[in-house]
N, C-alpha and C positions, 0 to 999 in steps of 0.2 A: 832768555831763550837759549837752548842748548847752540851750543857750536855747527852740531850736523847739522842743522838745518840750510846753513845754505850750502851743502851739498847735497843736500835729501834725494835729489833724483838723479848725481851720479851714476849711479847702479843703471838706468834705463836706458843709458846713450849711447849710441854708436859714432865714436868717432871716425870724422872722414876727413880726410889727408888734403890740402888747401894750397894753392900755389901763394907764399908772401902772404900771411895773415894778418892784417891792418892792425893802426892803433888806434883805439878810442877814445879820447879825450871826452870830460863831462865838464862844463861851470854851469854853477846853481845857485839854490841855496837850500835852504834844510831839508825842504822836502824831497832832494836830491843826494843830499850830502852822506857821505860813510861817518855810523856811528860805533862806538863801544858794544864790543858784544856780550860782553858779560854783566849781571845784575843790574841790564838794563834795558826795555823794551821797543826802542825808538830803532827804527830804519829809514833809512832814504832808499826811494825806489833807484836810485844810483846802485844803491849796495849791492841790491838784487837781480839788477838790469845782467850784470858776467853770467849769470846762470843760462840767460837766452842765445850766448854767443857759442862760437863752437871751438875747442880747445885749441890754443895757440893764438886767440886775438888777446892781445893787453889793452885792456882797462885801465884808463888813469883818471877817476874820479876825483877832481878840483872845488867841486860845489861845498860852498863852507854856510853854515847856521848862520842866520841873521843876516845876508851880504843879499846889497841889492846889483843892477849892473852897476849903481854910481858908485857903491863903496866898493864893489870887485875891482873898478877901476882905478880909485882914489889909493885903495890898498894897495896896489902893483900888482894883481896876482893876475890878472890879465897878462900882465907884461911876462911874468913869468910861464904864464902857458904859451904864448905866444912864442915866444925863445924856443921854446921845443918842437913844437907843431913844424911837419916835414911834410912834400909830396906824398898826398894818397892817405894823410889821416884822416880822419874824421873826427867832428866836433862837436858835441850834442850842446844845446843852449836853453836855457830854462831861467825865467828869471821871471820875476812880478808881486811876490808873496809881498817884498819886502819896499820895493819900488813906490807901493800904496803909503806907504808909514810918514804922511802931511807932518806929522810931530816928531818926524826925527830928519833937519837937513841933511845927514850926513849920507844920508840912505835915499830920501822921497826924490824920488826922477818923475815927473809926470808923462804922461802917458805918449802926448803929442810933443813931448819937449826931447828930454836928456835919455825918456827910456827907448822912444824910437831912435834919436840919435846913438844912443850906447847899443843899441842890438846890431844897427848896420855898421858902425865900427867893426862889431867883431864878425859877420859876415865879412865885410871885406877885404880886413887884416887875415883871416883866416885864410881865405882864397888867394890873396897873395901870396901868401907862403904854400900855396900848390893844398892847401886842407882843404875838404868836404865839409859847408859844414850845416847842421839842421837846425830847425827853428821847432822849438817845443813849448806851446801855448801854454799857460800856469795849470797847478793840474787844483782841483778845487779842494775847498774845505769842506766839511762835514756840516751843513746847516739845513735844518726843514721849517718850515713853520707850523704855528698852531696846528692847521687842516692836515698839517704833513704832506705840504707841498713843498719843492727845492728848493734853495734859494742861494744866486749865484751873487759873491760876494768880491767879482775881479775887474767888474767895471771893463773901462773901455781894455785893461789892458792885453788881453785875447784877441781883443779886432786887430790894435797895433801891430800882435805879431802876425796875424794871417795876413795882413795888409802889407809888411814888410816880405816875408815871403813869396806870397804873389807878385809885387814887384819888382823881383831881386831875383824871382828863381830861385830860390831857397826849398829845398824839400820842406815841409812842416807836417808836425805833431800833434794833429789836433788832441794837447791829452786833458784839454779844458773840457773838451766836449766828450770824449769815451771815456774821461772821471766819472762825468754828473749822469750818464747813463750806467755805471758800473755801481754809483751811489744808491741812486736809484732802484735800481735793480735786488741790492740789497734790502734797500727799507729805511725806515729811522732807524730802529733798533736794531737790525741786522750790521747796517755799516758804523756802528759803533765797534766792532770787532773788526775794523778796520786799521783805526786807530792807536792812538798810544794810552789812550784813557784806559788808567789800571786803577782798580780800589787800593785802599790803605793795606798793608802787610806783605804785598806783593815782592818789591824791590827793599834791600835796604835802603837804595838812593833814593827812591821815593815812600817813606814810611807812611806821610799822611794818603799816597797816591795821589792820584793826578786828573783832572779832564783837559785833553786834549785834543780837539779835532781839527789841527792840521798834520799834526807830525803819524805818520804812519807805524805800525808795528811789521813783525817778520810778513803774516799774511796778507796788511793792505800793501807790505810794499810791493811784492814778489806778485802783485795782482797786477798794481800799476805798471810796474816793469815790464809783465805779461801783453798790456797797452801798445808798450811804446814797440816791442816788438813786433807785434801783431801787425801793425801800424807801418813799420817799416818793410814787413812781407807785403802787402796790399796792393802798397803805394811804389814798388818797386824802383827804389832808389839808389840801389846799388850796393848798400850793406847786406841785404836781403841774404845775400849768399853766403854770409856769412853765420847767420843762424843757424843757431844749434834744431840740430834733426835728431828726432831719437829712433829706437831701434822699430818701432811700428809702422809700419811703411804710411808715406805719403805725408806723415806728423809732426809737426815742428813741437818742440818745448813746449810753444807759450800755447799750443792746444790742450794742452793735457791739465785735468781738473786740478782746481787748488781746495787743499784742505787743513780748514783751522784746528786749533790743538788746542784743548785749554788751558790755564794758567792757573795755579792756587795761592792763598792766605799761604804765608811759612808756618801758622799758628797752626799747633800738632795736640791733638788730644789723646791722650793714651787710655783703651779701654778697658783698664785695671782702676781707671778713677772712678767709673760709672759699673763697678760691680763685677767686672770678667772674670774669671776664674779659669784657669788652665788646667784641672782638671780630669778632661774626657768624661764626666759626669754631670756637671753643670752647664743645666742651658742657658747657653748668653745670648741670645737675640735682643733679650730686654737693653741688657748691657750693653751693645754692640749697638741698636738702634737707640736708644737714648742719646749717646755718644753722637750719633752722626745730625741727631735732631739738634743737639748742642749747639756741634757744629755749625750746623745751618744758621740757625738762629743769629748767630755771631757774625754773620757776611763769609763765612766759609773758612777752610783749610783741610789740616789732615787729619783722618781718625786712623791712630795706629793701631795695628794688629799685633803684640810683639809675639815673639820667638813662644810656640808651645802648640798645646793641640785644643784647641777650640771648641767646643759642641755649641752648635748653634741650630736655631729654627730659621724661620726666612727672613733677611734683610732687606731692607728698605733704603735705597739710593737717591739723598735728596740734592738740590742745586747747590754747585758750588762746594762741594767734601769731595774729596779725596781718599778715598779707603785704602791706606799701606798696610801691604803683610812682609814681615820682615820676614828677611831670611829665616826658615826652620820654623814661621809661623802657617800654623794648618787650621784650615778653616770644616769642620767635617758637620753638614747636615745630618739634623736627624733621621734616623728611619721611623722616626712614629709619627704616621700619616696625622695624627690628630692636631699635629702642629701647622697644616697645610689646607686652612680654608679654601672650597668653592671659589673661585672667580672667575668673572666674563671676561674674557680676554681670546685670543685666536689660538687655533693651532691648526697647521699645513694648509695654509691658510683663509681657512674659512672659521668664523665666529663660533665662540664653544667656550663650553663651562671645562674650566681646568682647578688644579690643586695651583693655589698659589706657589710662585716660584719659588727656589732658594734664595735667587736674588734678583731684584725686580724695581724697575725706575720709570717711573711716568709724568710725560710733560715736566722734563727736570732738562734745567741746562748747566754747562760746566760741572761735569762728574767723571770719576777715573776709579779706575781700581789697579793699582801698580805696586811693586817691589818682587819679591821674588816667592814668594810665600805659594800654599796651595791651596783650591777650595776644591771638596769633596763632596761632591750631590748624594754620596749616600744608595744611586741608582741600581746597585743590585737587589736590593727591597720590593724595586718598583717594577723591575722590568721580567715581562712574559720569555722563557727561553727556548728554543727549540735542542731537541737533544741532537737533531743533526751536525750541531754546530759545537756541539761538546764533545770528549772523549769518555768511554765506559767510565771510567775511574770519578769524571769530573760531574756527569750526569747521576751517580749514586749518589757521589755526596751534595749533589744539590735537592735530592726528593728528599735525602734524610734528613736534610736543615730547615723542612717544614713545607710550606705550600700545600698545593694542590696539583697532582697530573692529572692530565687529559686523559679523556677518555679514548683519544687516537693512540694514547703512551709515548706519545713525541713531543709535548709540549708540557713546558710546567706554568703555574699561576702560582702569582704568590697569596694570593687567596680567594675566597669567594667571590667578592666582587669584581674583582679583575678579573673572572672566569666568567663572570656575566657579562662584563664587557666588550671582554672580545667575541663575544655573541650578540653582540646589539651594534647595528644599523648605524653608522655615522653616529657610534656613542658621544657625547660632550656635545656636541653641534647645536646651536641654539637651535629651536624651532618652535613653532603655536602648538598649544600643548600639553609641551614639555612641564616639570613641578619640579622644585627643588628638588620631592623627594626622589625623581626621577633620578638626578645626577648623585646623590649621595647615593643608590643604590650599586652602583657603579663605580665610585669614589676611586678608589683604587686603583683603578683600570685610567684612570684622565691624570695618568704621571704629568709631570711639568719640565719646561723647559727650564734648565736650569740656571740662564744668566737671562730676562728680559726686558731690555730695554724696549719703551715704545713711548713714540712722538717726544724724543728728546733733541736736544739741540747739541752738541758742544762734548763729543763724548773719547775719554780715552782707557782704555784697556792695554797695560804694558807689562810684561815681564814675569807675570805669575800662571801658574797652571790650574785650568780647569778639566777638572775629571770626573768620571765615572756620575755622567748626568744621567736623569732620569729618563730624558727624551733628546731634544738637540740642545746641546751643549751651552752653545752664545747663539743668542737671537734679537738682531736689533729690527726694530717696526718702526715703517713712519721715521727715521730718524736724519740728521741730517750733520756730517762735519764726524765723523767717526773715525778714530783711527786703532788700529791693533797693531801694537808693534813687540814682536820678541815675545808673544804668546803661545803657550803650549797645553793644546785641547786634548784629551786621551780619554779613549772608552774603549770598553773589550771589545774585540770585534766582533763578536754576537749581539752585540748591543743592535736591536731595531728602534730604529727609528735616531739610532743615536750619531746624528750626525754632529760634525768641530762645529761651524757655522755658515749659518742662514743668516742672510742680509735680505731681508724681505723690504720693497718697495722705503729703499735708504737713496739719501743722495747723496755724493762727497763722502767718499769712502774711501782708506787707504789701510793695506792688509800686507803687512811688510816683515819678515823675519819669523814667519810664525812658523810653527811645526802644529800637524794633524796627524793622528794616529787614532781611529774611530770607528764605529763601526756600522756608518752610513756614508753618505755623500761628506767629502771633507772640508772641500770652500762652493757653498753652493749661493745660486741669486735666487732669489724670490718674488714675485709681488702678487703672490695673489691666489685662489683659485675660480674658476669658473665665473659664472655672474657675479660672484660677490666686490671678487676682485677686478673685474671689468668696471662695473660701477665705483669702486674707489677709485681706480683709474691711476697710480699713480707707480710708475715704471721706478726699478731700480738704475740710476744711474751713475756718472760721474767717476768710477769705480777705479782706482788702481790697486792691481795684488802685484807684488814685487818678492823675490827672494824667499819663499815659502817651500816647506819640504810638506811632500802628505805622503804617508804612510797606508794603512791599510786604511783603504775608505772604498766604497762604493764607485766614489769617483773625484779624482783627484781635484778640478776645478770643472763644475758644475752652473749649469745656467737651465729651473725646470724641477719638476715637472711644473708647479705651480708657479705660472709665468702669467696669467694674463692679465696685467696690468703693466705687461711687458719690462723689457730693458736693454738699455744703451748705453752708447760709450765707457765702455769696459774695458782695461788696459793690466793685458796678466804680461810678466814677463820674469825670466830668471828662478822659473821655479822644475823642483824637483817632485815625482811620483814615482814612489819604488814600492812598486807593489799593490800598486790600489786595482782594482777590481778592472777601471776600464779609467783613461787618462784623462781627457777633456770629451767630459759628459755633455752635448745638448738634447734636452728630450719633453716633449711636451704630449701632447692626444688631444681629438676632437673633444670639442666644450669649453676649453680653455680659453680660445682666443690671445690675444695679446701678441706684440709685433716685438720680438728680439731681433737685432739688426748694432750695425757697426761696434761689432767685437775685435779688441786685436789681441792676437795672442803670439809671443813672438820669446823665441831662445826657452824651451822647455827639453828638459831632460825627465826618461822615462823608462824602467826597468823590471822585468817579471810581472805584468799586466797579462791577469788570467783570461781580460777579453776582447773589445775594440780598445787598440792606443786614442784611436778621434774618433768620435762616434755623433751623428747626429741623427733622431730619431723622433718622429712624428708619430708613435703607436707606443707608447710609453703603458707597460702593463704592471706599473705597481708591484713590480717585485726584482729579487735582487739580482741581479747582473749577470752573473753566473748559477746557470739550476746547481740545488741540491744533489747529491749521487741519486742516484734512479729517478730524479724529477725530469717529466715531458713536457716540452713547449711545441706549441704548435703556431707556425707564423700567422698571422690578421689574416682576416679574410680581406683582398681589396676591393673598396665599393667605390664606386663616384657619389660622394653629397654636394649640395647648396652649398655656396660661400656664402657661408654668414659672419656675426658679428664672434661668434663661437670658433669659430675659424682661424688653428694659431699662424701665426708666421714665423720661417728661420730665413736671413735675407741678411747678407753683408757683412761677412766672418773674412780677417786675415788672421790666417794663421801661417806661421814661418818658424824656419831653422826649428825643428821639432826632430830630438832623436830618439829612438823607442828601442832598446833590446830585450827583443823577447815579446810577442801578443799572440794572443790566439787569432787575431784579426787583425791588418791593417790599418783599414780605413771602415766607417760605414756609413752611407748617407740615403736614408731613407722615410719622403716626404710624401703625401699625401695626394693622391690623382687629381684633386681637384685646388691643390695647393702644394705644389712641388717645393723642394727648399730651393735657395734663388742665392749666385751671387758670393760663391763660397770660394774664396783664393786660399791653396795651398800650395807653398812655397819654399821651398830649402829643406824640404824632409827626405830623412831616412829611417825607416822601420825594418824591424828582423821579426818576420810574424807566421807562422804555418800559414795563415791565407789572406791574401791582398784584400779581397775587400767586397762594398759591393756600394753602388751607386743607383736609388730605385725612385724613381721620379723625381727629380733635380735638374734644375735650370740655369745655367750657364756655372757650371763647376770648373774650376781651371785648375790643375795640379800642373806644379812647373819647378821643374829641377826637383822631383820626387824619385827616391830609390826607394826598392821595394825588395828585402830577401825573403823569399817565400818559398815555400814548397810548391804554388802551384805558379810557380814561375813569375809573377806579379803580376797575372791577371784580372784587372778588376771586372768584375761582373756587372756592366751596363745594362739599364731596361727601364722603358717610359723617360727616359729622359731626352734633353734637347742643349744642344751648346755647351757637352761637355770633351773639354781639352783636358787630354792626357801626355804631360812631358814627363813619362817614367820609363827609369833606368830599371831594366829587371835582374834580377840575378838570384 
């Protein structure tokens, strides 16, 4: 596992300045202990434990593989922690793994004997020397049975230490017991990705690989760790203050979602074996998907893309490959639609017949598409244009490169049936009916999303550029453990519909480094739309976006319109919008339903925004942000309806230190009469906007240390609202 990762969420923290920052002493054993980090998978949640502290506490991890307390003892290295341990450190205590080991004397303490004896030894040795020090119950192994029920494999020695702790006044750890529910939680087959269990080809150190389930990897450890800190906030024992807090207000570290990455075979297949050809003539799809079936077949690895230009039809993403495109390798979809069978699949999201994707993975786990390379969806073919959005020059030469215009003379089709399409009713949309031939009438018109993952498990996207998609760009469904890192999405910005990426109804998400330049919504959440997605029910959460630039988009970070299957716990920070239409997008409308609630959004930077910098909007009218020249809008009519199930909510939003130069608007927060938005803290802003704002049935909205340079002096326009605090600077 790479090096960054145990700093992976650096970037998110805010340090805070600490009077004499403690030391923390660790004895263990393996399951504790700091490992090698290079070509090898094993951590101790020791290793990972610095991550939950707050800069300037030293960590000195002691816990050694295989040492029970009798041989930490018999070894001296007791003796040598001890020598150091001063007033006011602290000493975390973990032992048992190895304590059990009947067949090895050098090690087996039993439970009532030598290992309660050996635990109050180093309690009391520690305290004599002025140390703090905790008692940390064995954290469990990885076992189910047959039924896949748990099964707890530490004997008495967990009572011992809670027994010794209660008696002694010893803070303790119960991390015997928030293992086996954390295992749990996971599953049989989930909390294998816990572990250090890797297949053969993985490590060179381990070629045949390995089954492992005691020794932890990067993500069980940094989960465990997550534990023990958690554990130590709760139970308020005086380290607590020393946890690391990050920049979200109220948040410690060990809140914030963890998400696994997956690992591959080093075994590399090149798709020049299986037929590829470079080209820009020859379709490789055959080529390309044979290779990755190979792949598969074989327990996984890499299918290389090398260096050149590609023509391909649609891919198919199966478990466990890796698709690299090397540098200066170009992936370019067809444009001949005949390549792009019908399927059932969603789009905006309600059920509907589309054009198979460019590239498309279903019920697949551990899959990546990384290197630096580009894939090209080919989307000018596909996509309807408006000439408002073109210049004379650019709009000639697209009538005279074929299609079809409208009979308004403001719209072009790229053919027939795309002309019928966008005349027909929730075209693709499954419904009683409907006939094949229905949707092939139409073909054309049911463009495709160009990257789709759905119901995968285990997913990574790094380094390469996807462009000029047909529809949205990257769209993961149902997915779960996703990460994009150093990703760059781009579409023209007349592209409809063509947003970077939709995370529709995903969990354990992390969107780190990416740039968006597109010409819809740029990081948007999803789950759902309407009844459909009410009855799947299954909210986007878990969410961290970190260090992300968006360019021209709709909207820069987006949560909406197709929310009702809701979402939570979303952690945007360190990102830049230069230029996007309107900054941080939330926008839903009656029928929707679904409850978005604790979002944080915190240190965004934000420049030349032609509309709301924040916007949060309850009348969401399907169109784009900013009118067209001579296009009129007319505001909603406001009515009072029924709270029903239809009925969306916005409810417990921080947002902070957000700086915007330049918007046509400020702020805007406008909810619904019989559903006000609820609960919105904004915090540490300053905006430079022609007009402040407006607030229009909203229930306890708090703006606090907000400046506001406006033309109209940073008046924000209140009405139907209640419990709204305004601490703004005007100027």
């Amino acid at each position: 596992m790479k090096l960054y990762l145990l700093a992976l969420f650096f970037p998110l923290i805010s340090w805070i300045a600490t009077d004499d920052p403690p030391r923390v002493f660790m004895i263990g054993d393996s399951t504790m202990a700091n490992k090698p980090l290079e070509d090898n998978p094993e951590r101790g949640w020791g290793q990972l434990f610095p991550l939950f502290l707050r800069k300037g506490v030293t960590v000195r991890n002691y816990a050694v593989n295989g040492r029970s307390t009798k041989s930490f003892i018999n070894e001296h290295r007791w003796d040598s922690v001890l020598a150091q341990l001063k007033p006011g450190d602290w000493l975390i205590i973990q032992f048992g793994h190895n304590d059990a080991k009947k067949e090895d004397p050098t090690r087996y303490a039993a439970p009532e004997g030598e290992y309660r004896d050996n635990l109050v030894r180093f309690v009391k040795e520690a305290r004599a020397k002025g140390a703090n020090p905790i008692l940390v119950t064995p954290v469990q192994r990885r076992k189910f049975d047959e039924k896949g029920a748990f099964v707890d494999q530490h004997g008495e020695y967990p009572r011992v230490v809670r027994e010794i702790a209660a008696s002694n006044e010893v803070p303790l750890i119960d991390l015997h017991k928030s293992s086996e529910a954390l295992l749990v939680q996971h599953g049989v087959q989930g909390s294998e990705k816990l572990f250090k269990t890797t297949g053969p080809g993985h490590y060179t150190t381990l070629p045949n690989g390995v089954t492992d389930n005691t020794h932890f990897n990067t993500y069980g450890a940094t989960l465990v760790a997550g534990l023990v800190a958690r554990e130590i906030s709760e139970k308020h024992i005086g380290l607590e203050k020393y946890l690391e807090q990050t920049a979200f207000e109220g948040k410690y570290r060990f809140e914030l979602p963890e998400i696994y990455e997956p690992h591959f075979r080093s075994d590399t297949l090149n798709i020049l074996a299986f037929g590829a050809k470079a080209d820009g003539i020859t379709l490789n799809n055959k080529g390309i998907n044979d290779a990755i079936t190979a792949c598969n077949s074989k327990g996984g690895g890499v299918v290389m893309v090398p260096p050149g230009l590609w023509l391909t039809g649609p891919i198919v993403l199966k478990s466990n490959v890796n698709l690299y495109l090397a540098p200066n390798a170009i992936l370019q979809f067809t444009t001949d639609f005949d390549q792009y069978p019908l399927v059932e699949t969603t789009y905006e999201g309600l059920m509907a017949v589309r054009c198979q994707a460019p590239v498309s993975a279903l019920n697949a786990e551990n899959i990546a598409i990384t290197g630096s390379g580009v894939l090209d969806g080919g989307g000018d073919a596909w996509r309807i244009v408006k000439k408002d959005k073109l210049t004379e020059t650019q709009w000639t030469k697209l009538l005279a490169s074929g299609g079809i215009e409208g009979e308004d003379k403001k719209t072009w089709y790229p053919s027939e049936k795309s002309l019928k399409g966008s005349h027909t009713k929730l075209a693709g949309v499954i419904a009683p009916g409907k006939t094949a031939a229905d949707y092939d009438s139409i073909k054309d018109f049911l463009r495709p999303n160009m990257i789709s993952i759905t119901s995968c498990k285990y997913v990574l996207l790094e380094g390469v550029t996807f462009q000029n998609s047909p529809a949205w760009c990257i769209h993961p469904l149902l997915t779960e453990h996703i990460t994009l890192r150093n990703v760059y999405a781009k579409n023209p910005w007349y592209a409809q519909n063509g947003d970077g990426l939709d995370l529709e109804s995903c969990r354990y998400a992390r969107i780190e480094g990416c740039t968006f330049d597109v010409g819809d919504d740029g990081i948007c959440i999803k789950s759902g739309r309407d009844e459909q997605g009410r009855k799947r029910g299954v909210p986007t959460e878990d969410v961290i976006v970190n260090n992300c630039t968006v360019y021209h988009a709709h909207g820069g970070f987006v949560i909406g319109s197709e929310m009702s299957g809701g979402a939570r716990n979303l952690f945007v920070s360190n990102c830049s919008f230069l230029g996007t239409d309107i900054g941080l997008r939330f926008k839903t409308t009656r029928g929707r339903g679904g409850i978005v609630e604790k979002i944080y959004v915190n240190n965004i930077n934000m420049k030349d925004i032609p509309a709301e910098a924040i916007l949060f909007d309850m009348y969401y009218m399907a169109k784009d942000p900013v009118p067209l020249s001579g296009e009129k809008r007319e505001a909603p009519k406001v009515q009072l309806f029924p709270v029903t199930e239809a009925t969306p909510q916005f409810r417990d939003f921080h947002i902070s230190n957000v700086v915007c130069h330049g918007a046509e608007k400020a702020i805007f927060i406008r909810g619904l009469p019989e559903m006000p938005i609820s609960d919105i803290y904004l915090k540490d802003i300053t905006i430079k906007a022609k007009a402040a704002g407006d607030c229009i049935a909203g229930s306890n909205i708090s703006l606090t240390n907000v400046t506001l340079v406006t033309k109209d002096s940073g008046k924000i326009n209140v009405q139907d609202s209640k419990q709204v605090k305004l601490d703004i600077t005007k100027r």
